[in-house]
C-alpha positions in Angstrom: 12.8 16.5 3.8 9.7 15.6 1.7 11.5 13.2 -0.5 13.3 11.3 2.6 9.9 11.2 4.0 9.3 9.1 0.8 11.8 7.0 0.7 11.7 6.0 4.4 7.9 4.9 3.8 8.6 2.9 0.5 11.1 0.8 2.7 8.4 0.3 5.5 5.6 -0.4 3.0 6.4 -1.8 -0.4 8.1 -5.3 -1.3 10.5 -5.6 -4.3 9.2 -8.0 -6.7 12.3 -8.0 -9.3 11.0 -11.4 -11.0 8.0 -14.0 -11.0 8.6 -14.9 -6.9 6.1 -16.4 -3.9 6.0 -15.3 -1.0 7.1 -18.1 1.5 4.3 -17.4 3.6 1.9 -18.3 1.1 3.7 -21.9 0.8 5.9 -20.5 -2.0 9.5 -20.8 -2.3 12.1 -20.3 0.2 13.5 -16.9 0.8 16.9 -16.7 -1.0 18.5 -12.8 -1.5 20.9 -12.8 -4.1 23.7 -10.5 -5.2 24.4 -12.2 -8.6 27.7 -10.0 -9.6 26.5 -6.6 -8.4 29.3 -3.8 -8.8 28.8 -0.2 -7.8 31.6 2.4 -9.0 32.3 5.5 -7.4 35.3 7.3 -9.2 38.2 4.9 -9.1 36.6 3.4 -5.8 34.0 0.3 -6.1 31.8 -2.2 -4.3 31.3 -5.8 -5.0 29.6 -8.7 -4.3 28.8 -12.0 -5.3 27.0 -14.5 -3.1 23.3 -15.9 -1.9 21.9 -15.2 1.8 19.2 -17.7 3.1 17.2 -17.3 6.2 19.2 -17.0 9.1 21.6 -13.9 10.8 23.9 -12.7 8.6 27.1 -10.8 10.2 28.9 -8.3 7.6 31.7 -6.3 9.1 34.8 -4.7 7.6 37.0 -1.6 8.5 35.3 2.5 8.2 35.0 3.3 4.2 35.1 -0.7 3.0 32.0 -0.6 1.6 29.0 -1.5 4.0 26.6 1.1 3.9 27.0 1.1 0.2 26.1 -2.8 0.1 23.2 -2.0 2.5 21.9 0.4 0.1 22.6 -1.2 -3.2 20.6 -4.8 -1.1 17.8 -2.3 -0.9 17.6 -0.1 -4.1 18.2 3.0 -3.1 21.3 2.3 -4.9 21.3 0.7 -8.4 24.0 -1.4 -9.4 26.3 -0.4 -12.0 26.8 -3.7 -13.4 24.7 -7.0 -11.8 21.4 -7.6 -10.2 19.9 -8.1 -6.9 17.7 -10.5 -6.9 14.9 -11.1 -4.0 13.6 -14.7 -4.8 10.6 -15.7 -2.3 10.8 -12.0 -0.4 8.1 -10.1 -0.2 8.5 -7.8 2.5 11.3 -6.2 3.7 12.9 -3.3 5.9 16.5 -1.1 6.0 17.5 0.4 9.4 19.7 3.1 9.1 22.8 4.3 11.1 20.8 7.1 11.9 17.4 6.3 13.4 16.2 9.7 12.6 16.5 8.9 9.0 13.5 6.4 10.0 10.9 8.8 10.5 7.4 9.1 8.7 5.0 10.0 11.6 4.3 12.9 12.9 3.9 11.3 17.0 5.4 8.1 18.2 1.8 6.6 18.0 1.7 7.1 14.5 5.5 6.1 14.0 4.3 2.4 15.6 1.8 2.2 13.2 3.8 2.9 10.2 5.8 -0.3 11.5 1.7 -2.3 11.6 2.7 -2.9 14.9 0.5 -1.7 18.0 1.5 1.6 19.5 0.9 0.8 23.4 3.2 -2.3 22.9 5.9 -0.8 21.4 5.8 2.1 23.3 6.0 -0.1 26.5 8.4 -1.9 25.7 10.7 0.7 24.5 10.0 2.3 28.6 8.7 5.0 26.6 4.6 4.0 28.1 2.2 7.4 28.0 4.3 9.5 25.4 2.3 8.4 22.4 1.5 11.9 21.5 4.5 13.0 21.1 6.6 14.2 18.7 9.6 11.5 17.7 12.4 14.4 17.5 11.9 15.6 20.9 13.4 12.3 22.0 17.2 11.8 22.5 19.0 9.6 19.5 19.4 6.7 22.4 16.0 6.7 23.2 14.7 7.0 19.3 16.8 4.0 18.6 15.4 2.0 21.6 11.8 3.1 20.2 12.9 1.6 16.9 14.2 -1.6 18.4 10.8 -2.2 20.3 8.6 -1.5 16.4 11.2 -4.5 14.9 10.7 -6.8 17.6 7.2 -6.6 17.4 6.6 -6.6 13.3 7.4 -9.0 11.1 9.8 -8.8 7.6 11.1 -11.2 5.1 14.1 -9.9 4.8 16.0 -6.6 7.4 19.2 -4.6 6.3 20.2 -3.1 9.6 23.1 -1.2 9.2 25.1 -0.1 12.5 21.9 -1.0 14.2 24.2 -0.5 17.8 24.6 3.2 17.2 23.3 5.1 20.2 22.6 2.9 22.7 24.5 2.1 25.7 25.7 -1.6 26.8 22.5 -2.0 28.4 20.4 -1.9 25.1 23.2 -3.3 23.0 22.7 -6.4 24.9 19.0 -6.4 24.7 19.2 -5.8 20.9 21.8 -8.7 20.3 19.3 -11.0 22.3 16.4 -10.3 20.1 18.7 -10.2 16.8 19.2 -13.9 17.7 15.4 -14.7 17.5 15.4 -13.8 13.6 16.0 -17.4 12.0 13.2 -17.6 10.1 14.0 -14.2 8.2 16.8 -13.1 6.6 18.5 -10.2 9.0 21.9 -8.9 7.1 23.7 -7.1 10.5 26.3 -4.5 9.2 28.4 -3.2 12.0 31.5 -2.2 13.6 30.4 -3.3 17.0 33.0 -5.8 18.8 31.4 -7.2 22.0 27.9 -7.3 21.6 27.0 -9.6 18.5 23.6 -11.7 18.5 23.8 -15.5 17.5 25.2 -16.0 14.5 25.0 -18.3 11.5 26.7 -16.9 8.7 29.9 -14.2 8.6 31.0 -11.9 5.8 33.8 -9.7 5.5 34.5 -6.5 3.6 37.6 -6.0 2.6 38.7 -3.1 0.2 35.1 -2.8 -1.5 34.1 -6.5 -1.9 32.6 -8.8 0.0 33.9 -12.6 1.0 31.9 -14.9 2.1 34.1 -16.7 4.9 31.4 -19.9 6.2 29.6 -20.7 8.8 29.8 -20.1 12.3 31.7 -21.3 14.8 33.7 -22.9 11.3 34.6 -19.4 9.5 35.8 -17.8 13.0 39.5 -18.5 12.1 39.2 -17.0 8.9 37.9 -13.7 9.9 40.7 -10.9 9.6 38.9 -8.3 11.7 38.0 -10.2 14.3 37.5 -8.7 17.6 40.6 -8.6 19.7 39.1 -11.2 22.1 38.0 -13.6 20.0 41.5 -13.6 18.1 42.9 -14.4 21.5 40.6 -17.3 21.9 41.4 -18.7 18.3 45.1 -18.0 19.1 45.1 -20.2 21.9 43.0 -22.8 19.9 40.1 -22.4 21.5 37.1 -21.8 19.0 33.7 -20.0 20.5 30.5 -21.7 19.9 29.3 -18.8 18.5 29.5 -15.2 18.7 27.0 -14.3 21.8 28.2 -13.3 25.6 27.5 -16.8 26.8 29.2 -18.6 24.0 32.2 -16.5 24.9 32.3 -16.7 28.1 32.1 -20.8 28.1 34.6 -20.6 25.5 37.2 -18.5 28.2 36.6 -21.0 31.2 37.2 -23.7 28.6 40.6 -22.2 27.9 41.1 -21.6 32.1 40.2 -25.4 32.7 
């Protein structure tokens, strides 16, 4: 417990400097993560990737066992690469949600949880409809309402770079939707969104695919939407019927359908 205790507070409070970088808000250079040839090997199974991610939302899916939370780990060193190098040029802050929000923990009450984030406790707390219950401990709450908590802290502190891997987990529609709408406010960082999830997805700009351990880059969006293999059942029917979503959110679906009704 001690040593996940550890971990969990060197992602909240330490930047990875692996090379002479600035921090863009200092006027330095622009954020840029790269995965210059990383490889992770696992027995006769691996994980690869190859590419550059610049500010913006990020949307890596791929079926159960292809290789995301590995990438998610190897992005933020808990993993070392067996062969290449991450590189974080311009970041210098940066945070990993995990699947399980209880692997987030460091504080001993939600009040002290907030802080851990450096955001303020009252707002968090309010706006996770969790207002008054400060004091208390963050296991006592259901996973649901632990990953709402967790959502309210993000919204409310500010990162470089965020790994969120199967952020969705836990939450009903109701907060999915909520969480896609404020995933779509983080352009100026770089957010990498691993998931599985197929109806609520937050504005996107670039997709990714894992497919058998590596990762392809497959464009921009709404351009790479054709090209993406595990696309949700819906969207495939829209691109089978040539019609091409302006993008991934409930709106831009939803004008995309009356487009292909009128």
């Amino acid at each position: 417990m001690a040593g996940s205790v550890q971990l969990a507070l060197l992602m909240k409070y330490f930047p990875r400097f692996p090379g002479p970088v600035m921090s863009h808000l200092h006027g330095g250079l622009e954020l840029k993560l790269v995965l210059d040839r990383i490889t992770r090997k696992r027995g006769s199974w691996s994980c690869a990737a190859d590419g550059i991610m610049l500010p913006g939302i990020h949307l890596i899916t791929g079926r159960v066992g292809s290789g995301k939370t590995t990438l998610a780990e190897l992005i933020c060193g808990i993993l070392e690469p067996t062969s290449g190098e991450v590189v974080f040029d311009g970041i210098s802050s940066w945070m990993l949600c995990q699947q399980f929000p209880e692997y987030n923990i460091v504080g001993s009450t939600l009040e002290k949880e907030a802080e851990s984030y450096g955001v303020v406790p009252e707002q968090a707390l309010d706006r996770a409809g969790l207002a008054g219950r400060g004091r208390e401990d963050p296991f006592c709450l259901s996973r649901g309402e632990l990953r709402r908590f967790q959502f309210s802290c993000l919204s409310l502190c500010d990162r470089d770079l965020f790994v969120l891997d199967e952020p969705y987990s836990a939450l009903d529609c109701r907060e999915k939707q909520r969480a896609a709408r404020h995933l779509s406010t983080r352009s100026s960082a770089i957010t990498i969104l691993f998931t599985h999830e197929q109806r609520f997805l937050p504005k996107t700009d670039y997709l990714w695919e894992m497919c058998d351990g590596v990762l392809n880059f497959l464009g921009k969006v709404p351009e790479a939407l054709p090209l993406w293999e595990h696309a949700p059942s819906h969207i495939r029917s829209l691109i089978g019927k040539g019609v091409i979503p302006a993008n991934l959110t409930e709106e831009d679906l939803e004008e995309a359908l009356c487009r292909m009704q009128g």
